[in-house]
C-alpha positions in Angstrom: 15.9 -64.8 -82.6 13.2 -66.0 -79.9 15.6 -67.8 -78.0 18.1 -64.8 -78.2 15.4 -62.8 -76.7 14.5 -65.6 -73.8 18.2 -65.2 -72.9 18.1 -61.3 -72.9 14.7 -61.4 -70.7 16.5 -64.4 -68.2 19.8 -62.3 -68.2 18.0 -58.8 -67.2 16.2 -60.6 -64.5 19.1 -62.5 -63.0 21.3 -59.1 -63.0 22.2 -58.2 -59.5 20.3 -54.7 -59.5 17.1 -56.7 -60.0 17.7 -59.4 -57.6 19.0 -57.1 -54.8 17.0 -53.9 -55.0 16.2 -54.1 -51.1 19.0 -53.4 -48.7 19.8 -53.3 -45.1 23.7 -52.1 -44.3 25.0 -51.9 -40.5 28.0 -50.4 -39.2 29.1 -49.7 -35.9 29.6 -52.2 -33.2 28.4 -50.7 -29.9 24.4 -51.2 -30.4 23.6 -49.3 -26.9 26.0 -46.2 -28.0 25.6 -45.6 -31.7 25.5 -47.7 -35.1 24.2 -46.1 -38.4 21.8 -48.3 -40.2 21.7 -47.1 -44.1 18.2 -48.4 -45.6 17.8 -48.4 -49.7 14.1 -49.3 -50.8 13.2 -51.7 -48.3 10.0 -52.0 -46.0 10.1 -51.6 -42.4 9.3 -55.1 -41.4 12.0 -56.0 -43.6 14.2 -53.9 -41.8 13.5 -54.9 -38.0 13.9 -58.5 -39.4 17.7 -58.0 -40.0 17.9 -55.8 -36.9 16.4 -58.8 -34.9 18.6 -61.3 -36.4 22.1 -59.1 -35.9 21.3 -58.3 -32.5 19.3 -61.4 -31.0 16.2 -59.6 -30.2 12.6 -61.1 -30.9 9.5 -58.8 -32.8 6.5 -59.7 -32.2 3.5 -57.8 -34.5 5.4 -57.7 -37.9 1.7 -57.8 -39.7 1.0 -54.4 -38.3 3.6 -53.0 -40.5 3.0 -54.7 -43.6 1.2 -51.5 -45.0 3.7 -49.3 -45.0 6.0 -48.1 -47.7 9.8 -48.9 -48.7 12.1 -46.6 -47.5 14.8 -45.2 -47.8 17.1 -43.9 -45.1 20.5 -43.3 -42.8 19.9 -43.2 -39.4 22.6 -42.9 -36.7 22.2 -43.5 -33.0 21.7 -46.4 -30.8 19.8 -49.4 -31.6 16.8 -47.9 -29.4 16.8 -44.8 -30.6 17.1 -46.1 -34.3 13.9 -48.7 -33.8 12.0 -45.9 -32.5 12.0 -43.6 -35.6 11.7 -46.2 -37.8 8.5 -47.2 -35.6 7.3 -43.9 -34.9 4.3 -44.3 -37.0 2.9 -47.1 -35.5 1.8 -47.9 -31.4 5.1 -50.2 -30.1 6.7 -51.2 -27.3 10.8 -51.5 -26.7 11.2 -53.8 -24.0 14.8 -53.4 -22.3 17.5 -55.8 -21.5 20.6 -55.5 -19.3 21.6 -59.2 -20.1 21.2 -58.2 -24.2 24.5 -56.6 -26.0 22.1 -54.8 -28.1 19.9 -53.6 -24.7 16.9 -55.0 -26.4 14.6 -57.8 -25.4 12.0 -57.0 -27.5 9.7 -55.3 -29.8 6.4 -55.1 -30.0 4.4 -53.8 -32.6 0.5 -53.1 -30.9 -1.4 -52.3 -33.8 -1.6 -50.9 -37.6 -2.0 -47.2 -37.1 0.1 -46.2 -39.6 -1.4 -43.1 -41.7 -4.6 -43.2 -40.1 -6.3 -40.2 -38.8 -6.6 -39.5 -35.1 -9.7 -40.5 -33.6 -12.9 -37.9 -33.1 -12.5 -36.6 -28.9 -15.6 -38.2 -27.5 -18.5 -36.0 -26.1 -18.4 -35.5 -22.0 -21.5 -37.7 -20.9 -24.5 -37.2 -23.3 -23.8 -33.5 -23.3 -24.2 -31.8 -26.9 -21.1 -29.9 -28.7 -23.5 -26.8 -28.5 -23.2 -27.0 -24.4 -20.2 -27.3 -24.7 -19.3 -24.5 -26.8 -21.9 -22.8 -24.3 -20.2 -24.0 -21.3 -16.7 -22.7 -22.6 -18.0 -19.4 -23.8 -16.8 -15.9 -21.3 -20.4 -15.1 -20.6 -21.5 -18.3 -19.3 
């Protein structure tokens, strides 16, 4: 019976659902124009790995993103425009190339800003949010 059971546990984990719950799927062939990249329960590093890889560009700051969720997502449009909203919760760069079929060079991701909350305006030289709301006020 233990042994039946080692088989059934082995079995459930080897099934194809559990080994390939992340996907990537690509279609289109003209990068610069429009593809349509359909994401199932997969990180964004994960994704701008196989984007990288299919298109021979390089990414550079794939730690940045390592706190975001899995998503999951169709997006259509060009490889650019595609990278960009999957990016467009973290600081990056998209550095162009004519000499790339994809029109990519590279990607950099700056910095893990994802989900963090903007940062406090800093005071104008020593002066006091009071003078301020003074200075700002009709009657001043």
């Amino acid at each position: 019976m233990l042994r039946l059971f080692r088989v059934f546990v082995i079995g459930c984990l080897m099934s194809p659902a559990a080994v390939q719950a992340a996907a990537v799927t690509v279609t289109g062939d003209t990068p610069r124009q429009n593809i349509t990249v359909t994401i199932k329960d997969t990180k964004v590093g994960a994704v701008l790995e196989d984007l990288c890889k299919r298109y021979g560009f390089e990414v550079s700051g794939l730690e940045n993103v390592a706190r975001g969720e899995a998503l999951s997502a169709t997006m259509s449009g060009s490889l650019q425009n595609v990278i960009e909203r999957l990016l467009r919760n973290w600081n990056h760069m998209i550095v162009r190339s004519p000499d790339n079929e994809s029109g990519i060079a590279k990607v950099m991701i700056l910095n893990a800003t994802y989900g963090a909350a903007p940062r406090p305006s800093p005071n104008t030289a020593g002066t006091s949010d009071d003078e301020l709301m003074q200075a700002l006020s009709p009657g001043a």
